[in-house]
N, C-alpha and C positions, 0 to 999 in steps of 0.2 A: 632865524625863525625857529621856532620850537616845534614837534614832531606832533600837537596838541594841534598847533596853528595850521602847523603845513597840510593835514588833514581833515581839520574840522569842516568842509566840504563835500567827505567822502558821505555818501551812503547807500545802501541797499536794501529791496521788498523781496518777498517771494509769492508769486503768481500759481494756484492752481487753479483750474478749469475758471479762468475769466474771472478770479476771486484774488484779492489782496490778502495773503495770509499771514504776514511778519511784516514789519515795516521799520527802518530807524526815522528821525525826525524830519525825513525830505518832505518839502514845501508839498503840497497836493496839486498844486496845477502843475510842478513839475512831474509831479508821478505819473500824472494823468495824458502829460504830454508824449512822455516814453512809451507806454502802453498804448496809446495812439498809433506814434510811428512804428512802433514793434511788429516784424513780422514772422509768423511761425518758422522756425530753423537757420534764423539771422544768428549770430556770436557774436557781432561787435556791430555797432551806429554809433552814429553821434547826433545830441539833440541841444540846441541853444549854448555850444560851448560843452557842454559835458560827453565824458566818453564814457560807454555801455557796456558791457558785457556778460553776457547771458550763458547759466550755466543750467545745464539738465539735471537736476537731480530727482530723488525720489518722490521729493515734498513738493515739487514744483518749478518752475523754472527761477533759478536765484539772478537778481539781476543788481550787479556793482555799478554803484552809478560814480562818477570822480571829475571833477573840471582837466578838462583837456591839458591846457597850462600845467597840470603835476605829472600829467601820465609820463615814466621814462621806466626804462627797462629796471634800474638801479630799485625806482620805489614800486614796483607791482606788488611786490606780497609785504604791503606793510601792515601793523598790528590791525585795522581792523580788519582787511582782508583775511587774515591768518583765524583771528575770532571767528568772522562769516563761515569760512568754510571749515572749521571745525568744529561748527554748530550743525552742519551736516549728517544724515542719519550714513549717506555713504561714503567708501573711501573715496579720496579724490587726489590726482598726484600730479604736480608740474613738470615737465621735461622739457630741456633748451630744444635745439636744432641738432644736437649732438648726441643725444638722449641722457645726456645727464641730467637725473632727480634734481630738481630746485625744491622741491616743496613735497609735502605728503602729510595729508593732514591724523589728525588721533583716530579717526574710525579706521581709514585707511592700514595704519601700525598694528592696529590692534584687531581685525581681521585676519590681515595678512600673518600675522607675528614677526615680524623686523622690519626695523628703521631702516629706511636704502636711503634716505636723505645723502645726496652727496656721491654716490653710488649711479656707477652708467647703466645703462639696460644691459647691453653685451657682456659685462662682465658680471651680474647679477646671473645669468641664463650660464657663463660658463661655470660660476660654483656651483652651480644647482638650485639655487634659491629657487625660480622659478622655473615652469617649462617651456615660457615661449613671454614675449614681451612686445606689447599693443604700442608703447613708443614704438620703437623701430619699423612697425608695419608700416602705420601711419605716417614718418620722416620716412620711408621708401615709396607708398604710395599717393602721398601727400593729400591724401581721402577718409572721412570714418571709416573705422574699423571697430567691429564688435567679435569679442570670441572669448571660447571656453577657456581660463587659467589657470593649471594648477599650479600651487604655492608649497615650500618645502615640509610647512604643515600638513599637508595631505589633503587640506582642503583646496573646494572647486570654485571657481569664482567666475560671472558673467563679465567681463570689463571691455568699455564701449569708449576708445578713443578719439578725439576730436584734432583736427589741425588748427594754430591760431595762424594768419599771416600777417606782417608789417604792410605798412601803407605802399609797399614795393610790390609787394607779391610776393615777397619771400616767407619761406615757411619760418617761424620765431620761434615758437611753443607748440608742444603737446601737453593736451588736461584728458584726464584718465579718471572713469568712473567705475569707481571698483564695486559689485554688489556680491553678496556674500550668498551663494548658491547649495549652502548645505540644509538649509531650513526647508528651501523646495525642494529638492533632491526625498528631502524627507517626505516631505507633503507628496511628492509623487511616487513614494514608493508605498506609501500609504492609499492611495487612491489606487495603485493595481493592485494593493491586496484587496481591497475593495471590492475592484472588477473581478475579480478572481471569486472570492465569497460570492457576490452577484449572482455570475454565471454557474454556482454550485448551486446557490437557492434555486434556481431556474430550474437546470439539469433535475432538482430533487423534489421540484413542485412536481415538474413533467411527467416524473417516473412516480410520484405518487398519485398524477390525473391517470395516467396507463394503469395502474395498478386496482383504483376505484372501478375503470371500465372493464378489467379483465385481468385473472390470475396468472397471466400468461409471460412468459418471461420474452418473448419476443419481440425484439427490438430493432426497428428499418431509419437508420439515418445512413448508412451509404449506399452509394448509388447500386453496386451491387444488388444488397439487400432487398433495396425498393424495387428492384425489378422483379425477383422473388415473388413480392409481396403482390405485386401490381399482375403477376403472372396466375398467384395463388388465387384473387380475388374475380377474375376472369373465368376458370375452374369450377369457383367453388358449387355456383349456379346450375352447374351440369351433371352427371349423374356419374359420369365416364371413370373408368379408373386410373388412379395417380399413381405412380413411380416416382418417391421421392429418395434424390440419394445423397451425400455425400459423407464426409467423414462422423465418425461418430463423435457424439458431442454439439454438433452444431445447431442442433434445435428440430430435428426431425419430427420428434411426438409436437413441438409446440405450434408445426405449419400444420401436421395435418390437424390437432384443435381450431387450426384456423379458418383450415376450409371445413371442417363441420357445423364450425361455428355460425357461419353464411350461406349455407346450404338450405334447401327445403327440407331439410333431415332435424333440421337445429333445435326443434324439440323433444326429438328425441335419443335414444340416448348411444355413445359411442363405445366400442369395448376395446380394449386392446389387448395383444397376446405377442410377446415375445418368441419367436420360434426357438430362438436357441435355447431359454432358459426352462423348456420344458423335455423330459425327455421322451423320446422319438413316440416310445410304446405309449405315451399319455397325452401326445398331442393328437393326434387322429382322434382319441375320444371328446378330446379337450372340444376341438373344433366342430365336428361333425355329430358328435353325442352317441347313447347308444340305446339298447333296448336292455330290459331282463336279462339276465343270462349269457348276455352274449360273450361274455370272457368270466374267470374265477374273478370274486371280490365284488362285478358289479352289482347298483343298486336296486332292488327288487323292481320299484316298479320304473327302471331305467334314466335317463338325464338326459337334457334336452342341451344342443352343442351351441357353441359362443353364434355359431351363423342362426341359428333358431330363434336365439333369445335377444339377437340385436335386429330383428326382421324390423324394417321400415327408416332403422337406424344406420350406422355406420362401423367397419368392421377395422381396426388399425392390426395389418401384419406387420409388426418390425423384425427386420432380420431375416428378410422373406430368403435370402439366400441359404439359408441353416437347415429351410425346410426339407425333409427327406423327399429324392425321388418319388416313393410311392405317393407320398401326400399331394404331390405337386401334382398328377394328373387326378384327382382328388378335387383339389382345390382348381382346376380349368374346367371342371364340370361344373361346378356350382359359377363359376363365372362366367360359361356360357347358355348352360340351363336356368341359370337362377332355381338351384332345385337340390337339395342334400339327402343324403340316405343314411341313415342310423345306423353305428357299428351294428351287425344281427338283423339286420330288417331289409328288405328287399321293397320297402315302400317307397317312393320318394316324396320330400317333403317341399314344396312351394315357398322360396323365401323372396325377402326383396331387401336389399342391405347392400350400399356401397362400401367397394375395396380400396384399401389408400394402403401400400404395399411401400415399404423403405428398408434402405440396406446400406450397409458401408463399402460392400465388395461392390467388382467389374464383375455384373452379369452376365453380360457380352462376353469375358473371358471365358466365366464359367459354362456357358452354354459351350461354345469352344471345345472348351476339356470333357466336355461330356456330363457336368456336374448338376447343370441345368436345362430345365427342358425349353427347346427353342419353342413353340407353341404359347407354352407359359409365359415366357419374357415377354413377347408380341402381345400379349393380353393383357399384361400387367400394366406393360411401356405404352401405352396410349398418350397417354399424358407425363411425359417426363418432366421433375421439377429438380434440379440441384441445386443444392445448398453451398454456398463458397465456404471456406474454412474463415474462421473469427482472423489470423493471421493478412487476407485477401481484402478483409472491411474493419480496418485498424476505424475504419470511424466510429463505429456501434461499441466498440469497448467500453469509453468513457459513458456513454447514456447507459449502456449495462451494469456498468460497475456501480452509478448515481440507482438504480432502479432495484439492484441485489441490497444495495443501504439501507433502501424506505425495508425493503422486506426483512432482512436482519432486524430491523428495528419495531416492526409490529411483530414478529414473529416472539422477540427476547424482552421488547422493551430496551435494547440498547441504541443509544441515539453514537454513531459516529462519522465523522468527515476525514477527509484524503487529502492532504495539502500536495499542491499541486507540483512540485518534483515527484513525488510518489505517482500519482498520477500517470507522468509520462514516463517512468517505469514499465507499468502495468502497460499502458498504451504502447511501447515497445517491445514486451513480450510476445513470443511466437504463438502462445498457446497451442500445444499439439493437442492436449484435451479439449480446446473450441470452449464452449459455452459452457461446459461442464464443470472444464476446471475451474475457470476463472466466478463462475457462481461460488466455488468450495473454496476457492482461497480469498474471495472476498469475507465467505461467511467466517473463516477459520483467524484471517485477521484480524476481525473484527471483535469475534471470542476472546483471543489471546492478548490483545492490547487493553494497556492498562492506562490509559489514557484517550480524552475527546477526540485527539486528532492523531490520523495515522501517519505519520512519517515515512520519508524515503529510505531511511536505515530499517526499519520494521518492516518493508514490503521488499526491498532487496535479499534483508535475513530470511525471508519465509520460502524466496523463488528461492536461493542458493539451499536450503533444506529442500527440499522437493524434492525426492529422485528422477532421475533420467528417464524422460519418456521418447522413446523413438519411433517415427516412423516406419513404415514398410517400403522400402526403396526395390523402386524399379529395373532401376539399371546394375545389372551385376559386378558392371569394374566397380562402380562405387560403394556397391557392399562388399565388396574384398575389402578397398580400402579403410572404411572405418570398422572394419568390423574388426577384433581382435582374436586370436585363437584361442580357443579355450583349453584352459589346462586342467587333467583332473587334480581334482582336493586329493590327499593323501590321508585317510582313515584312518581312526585311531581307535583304541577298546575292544571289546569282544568282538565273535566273529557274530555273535546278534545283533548289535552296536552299530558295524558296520555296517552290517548289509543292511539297516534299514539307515543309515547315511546314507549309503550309493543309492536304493532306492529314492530318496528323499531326491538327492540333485537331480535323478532320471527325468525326475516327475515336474522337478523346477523348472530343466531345461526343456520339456515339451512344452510346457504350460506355456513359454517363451514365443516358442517357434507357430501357433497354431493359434486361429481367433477364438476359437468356440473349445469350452471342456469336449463338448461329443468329439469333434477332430484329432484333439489329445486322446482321448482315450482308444478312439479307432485306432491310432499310431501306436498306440502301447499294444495293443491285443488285449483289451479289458472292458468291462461293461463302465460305462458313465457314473453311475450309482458307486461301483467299484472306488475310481476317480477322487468321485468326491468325498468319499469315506476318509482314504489318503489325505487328500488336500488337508481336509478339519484333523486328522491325526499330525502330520509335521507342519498344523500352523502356520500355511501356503496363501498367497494372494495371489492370485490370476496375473503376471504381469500382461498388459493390454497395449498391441503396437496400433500406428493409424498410416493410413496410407496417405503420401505426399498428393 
């Protein structure tokens, strides 16, 4: 009998969702009868004499249909079977009971990249071909098995092996569905950059809705924060005076905007006066005001002081610790008279203007050392508010850094984005300058980069350029240890030359050791004015430490 004859019986359909989609020239009432008996996750019936066998593939379930009378181990993969299933979109591989390859069709070959036709599982796995082999699972646990494969090509592949058994029960065959997992791999790595962009647009709507409601760079996504904020908004209703403290940097001027901003005060208007950056002899006038005459230079017909002109408003001391003793029992009259007196004038004047008082230093120390008046701190301290360091609410980083972008971008007109390694960078940075810094290095990356999106090499180069900023440490063994000894520089040139070199480092290394110019200067034996004339002559920056 010819291989023409022996076969001309065989045929096979493929089935999707309850639909006939391929078909050879089987009779229909037998098609129809298979499909009848057929039940979801069966692999082998038999119907009116013919034997079934149902294969999963991508297109649907392929079902071989062949009269019983041929079925024998010798004719299972004869030429049309071999057609069928490399008509297949996916690999498909035969394995005995031993797991040697019978069969392995063209999609199969040419996914994978080699022929194992002929070839055991076990010794495929010990050249390295592949890293793990779905026969062998399956002739050990005589069960489907589905799992990740990779192939010595480098690619990843889904394959979902099946057990066939004999009419014994014995295990006979494994058929192996090989699908080629780099396309989705693709498609999913594409879908988290997706989610990623998503969550940026979000992050940069959000920070441009905060930005419409308010100038304000203040930012409450951790918990931290939110209690702050939740603390602040309690406050702001009341009239009482705040003590806001923590390291500098952290947003001190932007909480007390915030409780002005919710205040009964909120129409009117808020002033603010750093104490350190004025000196001593022009702050008293600064605040308090004066009359005609009352010192050389003043204005004839006198000047009305920052508490005068924000009467009904609100008054921001920053740096309340700088302020000189004398000022201090100064400034506790007007805080408990609500009443000022004009350098020269013995009149006093009726104000009404809340105090929002912030510092970086331990008051409480300095009252201690004598630096501060304890009367004053109890006045000021009513309402204590502290600010955690940017470092303590790693969550506000990322919506800060998304919200410093919309502003760099209305500010310059430059649109740019942070791909997300960069990102967690910056979100693992200590920042010991708090909110400060990271507003300036956001702005400064953004300047410098010459391209839409910032990179994680571009934000790495910009922190490793940054000089060393350090904190003010508490504990003395620890500042022995990191600290280094300093050696003097060794001078060179005239003896003019030099001494205004030794000068020059005198003045570096104070500037070091001391938060405020005034403190520097008092340590040198020099007027502040003195100070700063120096500073601008050797082209000096303040180096600025922060306390832990």
């Amino acid at each position: 009998m010819s291989i023409t004859q022996l076969h001309k019986d065989e045929h096979f359909f493929i089935v999707k969702n309850d639909e006939v989609m391929i078909k050879s020239d089987i009779q229909i009432e037998l098609l129809e009868k298979i499909i009848k008996n057929y039940s979801k996750g069966i692999e082998t019936f038999e119907v009116e004499g013919y034997f079934i066998h149902v294969l999963d593939t991508s297109q649907g379930n392929l079902f071989y249909v062949k009269p019983i009378m041929q079925y024998s181990y010798i004719d299972f993969m004869n030429p049309l079977s071999i057609k069928v299933l490399n008509s297949i979109s996916d690999g498909v591989t035969v394995c005995d009971c031993d797991g040697k390859i019978l069969f392995q069709n063209d999609i199969d070959i040419e996914i994978v990249g080699i022929d194992l036709m002929g070839k055991y599982a076990k010794d495929a796995i010990a050249e390295g071909i592949m890293s793990d082999s779905i026969s062998m699972k399956v002739i050990d646990s005589k069960e489907k098995v589905t799992i990740l494969q990779t192939f010595i090509n480098g690619k990843c592949f889904l394959v979902s092996g099946k057990p066939i058994f004999d009419e014994y029960g014995e295990l006979q065959y494994v058929v192996a569905i090989t699908r080629d997992m780099t396309q989705l791999k693709l498609l999913e790595k594409e879908v988290k950059k997706l989610e990623v962009q998503n969550e940026n647009f979000k992050n940069r709507l959000h920070a441009i809705h905060n930005k419409e409601n308010t100038k304000s760079s203040l930012i409450a996504v951790s918990s931290a924060m939110m209690q702050v904020v939740e603390r602040v908004m309690r406050v702001a209703v009341v009239d009482s005076t705040v003590l806001i403290g923590g390291e500098s940097g952290v947003g001190k001027e932007e909480i007390t905007k915030l409780i002005h901003a919710n205040s009964r005060r909120h129409n009117k208007r808020i002033l603010t006066i750093n104490c350190s950056a004025i000196p001593e002899n022009l702050l008293e006038s600064e605040l308090f005001g004066y009359e005609a005459g009352a010192f050389t230079g003043a204005s004839r017909g006198g000047k009305a002081g920052l508490f005068e002109i924000a009467s009904g408003g609100t008054v921001f001391l920053d740096e309340i610790g700088e302020m000189p003793l004398l000022l201090q029992a100064k400034l506790l009259r007007v805080l408990q008279e609500s009443e000022v007196q004009r350098l020269g004038s013995g009149k006093p004047i009726p104000i009404d203007v809340r105090i929002i008082a912030a510092t970086n230093r331990n008051l409480a120390e300095m009252v201690r050392q004598g630096n501060f008046r304890e009367d004053l701190y109890y006045r000021l301290n009513i309402i204590p508010i502290e600010i955690p360091p940017l470092r303590h609410r790693r969550q506000d980083i990322i919506p800060l850094i998304n919200h410093f972008l919309a502003v760099v971008e209305e500010k310059y007109s430059i649109h740019r984005t942070i791909e997300s390694s960069a990102m967690k960078i910056l979100e693992s940075y200590d920042w010991p300058g708090n909110v400060r810094q990271l507003k300036n290095m956001v702005e400064r990356i953004c300047l410098l980069a010459t391209q839409p999106e910032i990179t994680a090499y571009i934000v790495q180069q910009e922190l490793d350029s940054n000089p060393i900023i350090t904190r003010d440490l508490e504990d003395p063994v620890e500042i022995q240890r990191i600290q280094e000894p300093v050696v003097a520089p060794k001078f060179s040139g005239t003896l003019k030359e030099r001494v205004a070199s030794f000068e020059k480092q005198i003045i570096k290394e104070t500037l070091s050791k001391y938060p405020s110019i005034r403190q520097a200067a008092k340590s040198l034996g020099c007027d502040q004015s003195t100070l700063v004339r120096k500073i601008q002559k050797f082209q000096l920056t303040k180096q600025i430490s922060y306390k832990d």
